[in-house]
C-alpha positions as CSV (number, residue, x, y, z in Angstrom):
1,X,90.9,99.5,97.6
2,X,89.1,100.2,100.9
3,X,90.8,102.4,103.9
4,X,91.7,99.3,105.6
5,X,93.3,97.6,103.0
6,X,95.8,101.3,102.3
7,X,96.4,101.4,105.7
8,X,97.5,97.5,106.3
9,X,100.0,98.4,103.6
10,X,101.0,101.2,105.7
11,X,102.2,99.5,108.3
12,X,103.1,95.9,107.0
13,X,104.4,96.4,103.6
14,X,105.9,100.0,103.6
15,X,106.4,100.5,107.7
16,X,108.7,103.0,107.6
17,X,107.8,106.5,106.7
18,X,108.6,110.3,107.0
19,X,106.7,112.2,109.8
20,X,106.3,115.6,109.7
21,X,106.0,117.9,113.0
22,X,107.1,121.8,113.7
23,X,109.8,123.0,116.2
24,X,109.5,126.1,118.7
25,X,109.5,128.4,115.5
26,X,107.1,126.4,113.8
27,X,109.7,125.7,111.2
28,X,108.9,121.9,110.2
29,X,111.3,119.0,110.8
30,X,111.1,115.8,109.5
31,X,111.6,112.2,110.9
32,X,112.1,109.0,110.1
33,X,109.5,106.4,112.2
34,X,108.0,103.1,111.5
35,X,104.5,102.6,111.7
36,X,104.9,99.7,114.7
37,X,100.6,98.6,114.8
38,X,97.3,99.3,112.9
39,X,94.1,98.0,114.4
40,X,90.5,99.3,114.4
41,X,91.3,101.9,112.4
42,X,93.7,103.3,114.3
43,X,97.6,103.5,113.8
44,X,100.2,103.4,116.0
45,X,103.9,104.3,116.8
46,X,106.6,104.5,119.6
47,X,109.6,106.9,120.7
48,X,112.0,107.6,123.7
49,X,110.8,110.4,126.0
50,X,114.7,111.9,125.7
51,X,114.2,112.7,121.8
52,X,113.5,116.1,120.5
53,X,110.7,114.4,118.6
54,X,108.7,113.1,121.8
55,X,108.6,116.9,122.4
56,X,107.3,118.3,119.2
57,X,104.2,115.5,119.1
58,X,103.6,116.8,122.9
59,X,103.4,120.0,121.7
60,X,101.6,120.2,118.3
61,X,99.6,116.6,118.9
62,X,99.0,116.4,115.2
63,X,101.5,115.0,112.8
64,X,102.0,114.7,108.6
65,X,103.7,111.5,107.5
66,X,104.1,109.8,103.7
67,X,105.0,106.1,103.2
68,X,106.6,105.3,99.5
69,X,106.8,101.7,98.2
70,X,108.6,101.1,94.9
71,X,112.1,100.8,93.4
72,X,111.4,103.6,91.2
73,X,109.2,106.2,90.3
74,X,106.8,104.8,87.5
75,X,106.4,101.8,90.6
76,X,105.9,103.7,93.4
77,X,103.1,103.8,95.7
78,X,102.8,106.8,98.0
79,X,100.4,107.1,101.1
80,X,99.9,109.9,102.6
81,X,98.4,110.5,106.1
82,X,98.0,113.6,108.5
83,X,95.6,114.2,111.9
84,X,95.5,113.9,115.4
85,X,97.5,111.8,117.4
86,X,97.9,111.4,121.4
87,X,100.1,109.6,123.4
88,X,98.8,106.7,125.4
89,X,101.4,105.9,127.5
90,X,102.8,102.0,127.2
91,X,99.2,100.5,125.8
92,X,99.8,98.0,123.5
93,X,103.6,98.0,124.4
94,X,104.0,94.5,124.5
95,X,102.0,93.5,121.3
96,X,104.5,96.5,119.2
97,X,107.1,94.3,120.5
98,X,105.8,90.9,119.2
99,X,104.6,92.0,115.9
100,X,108.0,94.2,115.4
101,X,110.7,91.9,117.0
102,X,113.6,94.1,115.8
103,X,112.4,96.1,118.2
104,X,114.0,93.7,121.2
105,X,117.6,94.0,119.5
106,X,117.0,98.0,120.2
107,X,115.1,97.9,123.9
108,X,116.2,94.6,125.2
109,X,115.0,94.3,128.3
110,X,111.9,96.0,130.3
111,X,114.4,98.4,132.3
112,X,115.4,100.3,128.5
113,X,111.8,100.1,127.3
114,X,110.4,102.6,130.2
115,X,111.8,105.3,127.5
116,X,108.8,104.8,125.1
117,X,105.9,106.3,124.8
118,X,103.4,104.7,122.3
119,X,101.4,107.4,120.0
120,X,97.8,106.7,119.0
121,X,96.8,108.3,115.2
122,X,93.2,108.2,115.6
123,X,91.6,111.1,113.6
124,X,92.9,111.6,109.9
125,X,92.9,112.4,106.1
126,X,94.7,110.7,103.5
127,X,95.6,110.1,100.0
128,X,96.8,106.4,98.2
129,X,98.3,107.9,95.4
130,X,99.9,105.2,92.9
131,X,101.8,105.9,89.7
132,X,102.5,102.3,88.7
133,X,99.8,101.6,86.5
134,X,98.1,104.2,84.0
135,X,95.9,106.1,84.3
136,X,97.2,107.0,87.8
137,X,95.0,106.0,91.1
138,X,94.5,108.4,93.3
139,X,91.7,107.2,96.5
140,X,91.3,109.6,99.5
141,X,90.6,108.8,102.8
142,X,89.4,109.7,106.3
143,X,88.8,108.9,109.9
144,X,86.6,110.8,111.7
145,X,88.5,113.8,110.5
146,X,86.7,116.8,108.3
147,X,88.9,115.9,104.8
148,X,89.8,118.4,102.4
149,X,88.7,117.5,98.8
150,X,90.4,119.4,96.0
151,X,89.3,118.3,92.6
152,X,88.9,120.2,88.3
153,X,85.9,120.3,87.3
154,X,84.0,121.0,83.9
155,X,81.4,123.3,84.6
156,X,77.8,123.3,82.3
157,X,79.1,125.6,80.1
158,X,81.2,123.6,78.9
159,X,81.2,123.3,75.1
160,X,82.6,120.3,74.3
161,X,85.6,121.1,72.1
162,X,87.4,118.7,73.5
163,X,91.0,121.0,74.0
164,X,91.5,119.7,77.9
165,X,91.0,115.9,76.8
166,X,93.9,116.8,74.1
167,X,96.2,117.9,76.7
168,X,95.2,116.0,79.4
169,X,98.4,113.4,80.7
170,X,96.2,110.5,81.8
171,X,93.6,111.1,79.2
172,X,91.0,111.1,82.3
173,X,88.5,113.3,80.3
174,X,85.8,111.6,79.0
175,X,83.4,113.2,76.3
176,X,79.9,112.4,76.6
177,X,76.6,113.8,75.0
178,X,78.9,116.9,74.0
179,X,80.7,117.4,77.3
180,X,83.4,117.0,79.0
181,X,84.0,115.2,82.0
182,X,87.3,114.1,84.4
183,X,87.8,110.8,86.1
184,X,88.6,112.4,89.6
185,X,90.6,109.1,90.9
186,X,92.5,109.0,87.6
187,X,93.2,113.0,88.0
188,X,96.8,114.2,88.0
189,X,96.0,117.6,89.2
190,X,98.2,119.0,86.8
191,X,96.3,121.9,86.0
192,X,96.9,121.5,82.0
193,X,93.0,121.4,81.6
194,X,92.1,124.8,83.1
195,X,94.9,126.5,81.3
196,X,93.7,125.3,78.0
197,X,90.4,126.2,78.1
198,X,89.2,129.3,76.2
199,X,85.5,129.0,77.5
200,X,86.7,129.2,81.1
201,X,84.5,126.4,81.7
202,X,86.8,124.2,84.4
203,X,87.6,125.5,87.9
204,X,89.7,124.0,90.3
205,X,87.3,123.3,93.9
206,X,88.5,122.9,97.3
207,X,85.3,121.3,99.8
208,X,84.9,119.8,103.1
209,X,83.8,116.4,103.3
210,X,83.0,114.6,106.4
211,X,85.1,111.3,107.5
């Protein structure tokens, strides 16, 4: 599954999703948005200048927000996104409208919809994270935005014993030519593996990659 094809779900198949900004205190608050357009890479939403949240993206200009599709949690599908987002004024406006028509029933005439204020997500990270197959799937993602990669893995010493592939949930340890090694996108990042091992041979890694 490519970046385009998580983000299309995104918007057209889970649309509605919790975005995370800070108040004055830099105490986070959470709100409920729908993802209203995605196109060249880019994502799109809308709110009314009056709201308290047209105030905290003004201010902080970069937002956290998770999508979840699924009717429970062994078929859920979760897609995290955070970066930079600016507000672009009434651009694109009109096509929102037409591809989100509910949106009419709410603003129903061009008089109400001088409130909005469309918000352009154009640098990010992300993670598809889905539990409903085994092993999980777990594909990060990035738009010209520096991601964070964190990741086990089995250094050289390792001594094949074989203890972490025992323990391991997803069994996403494969032994080969007597070592171990894990299936990163198959990775629960449980942590079971480390704590097992009694050569000290896995280490958890945190590394920028370029988007």
């Amino acid at each position: 599954m490519q970046r385009n094809d998580i983000l299309k779900m995104l918007q057209e198949e889970i649309h509605t999703v919790i975005l995370a900004t800070t108040d004055e205190a830099f105490h986070p608050v959470t709100a409920a948005i729908d993802i209203m357009l995605y196109q060249s890479d880019k994502l799109y939403f809308l709110t009314a200048k009056g709201k308290s949240l047209y105030q905290r993206l003004q201010k902080d200009q970069y937002v956290a927000m998770t999508g979840l599709k699924g009717s429970t949690t062994l078929t859920s599908i979760a897609i995290s996104v955070r970066g930079n987002i600016k507000a672009i004024g009434q651009t694109y406006l009109e096509e929102i409208f037409n591809v989100n028509p509910y949106m009419k029933e709410i603003y129903p005439n061009e008089e109400a919809r001088k409130a909005l204020e469309v918000f352009e997500l154009y640098e990010y990270e992300g993670e598809f994270f889905d539990l409903s197959q085994h092993p999980i799937l777990r594909i990060p993602f990035s738009f010209h935005h520096k991601m964070e990669m964190t990741q086990y893995v089995i250094k050289e010493n390792c001594n094949g014993c074989g203890r972490c592939l025992e323990v391991c949930p997803q069994r996403c340890i494969l032994h080969k030519d007597s070592k171990m090694t894990i299936l990163q996108e198959h990775c629960l990042h449980c942590g079971r593996c480390i704590q097992v091992c009694a050569n000290h041979s896995i280490e958890k890694q945190r590394k920028e990659v370029a988007g």
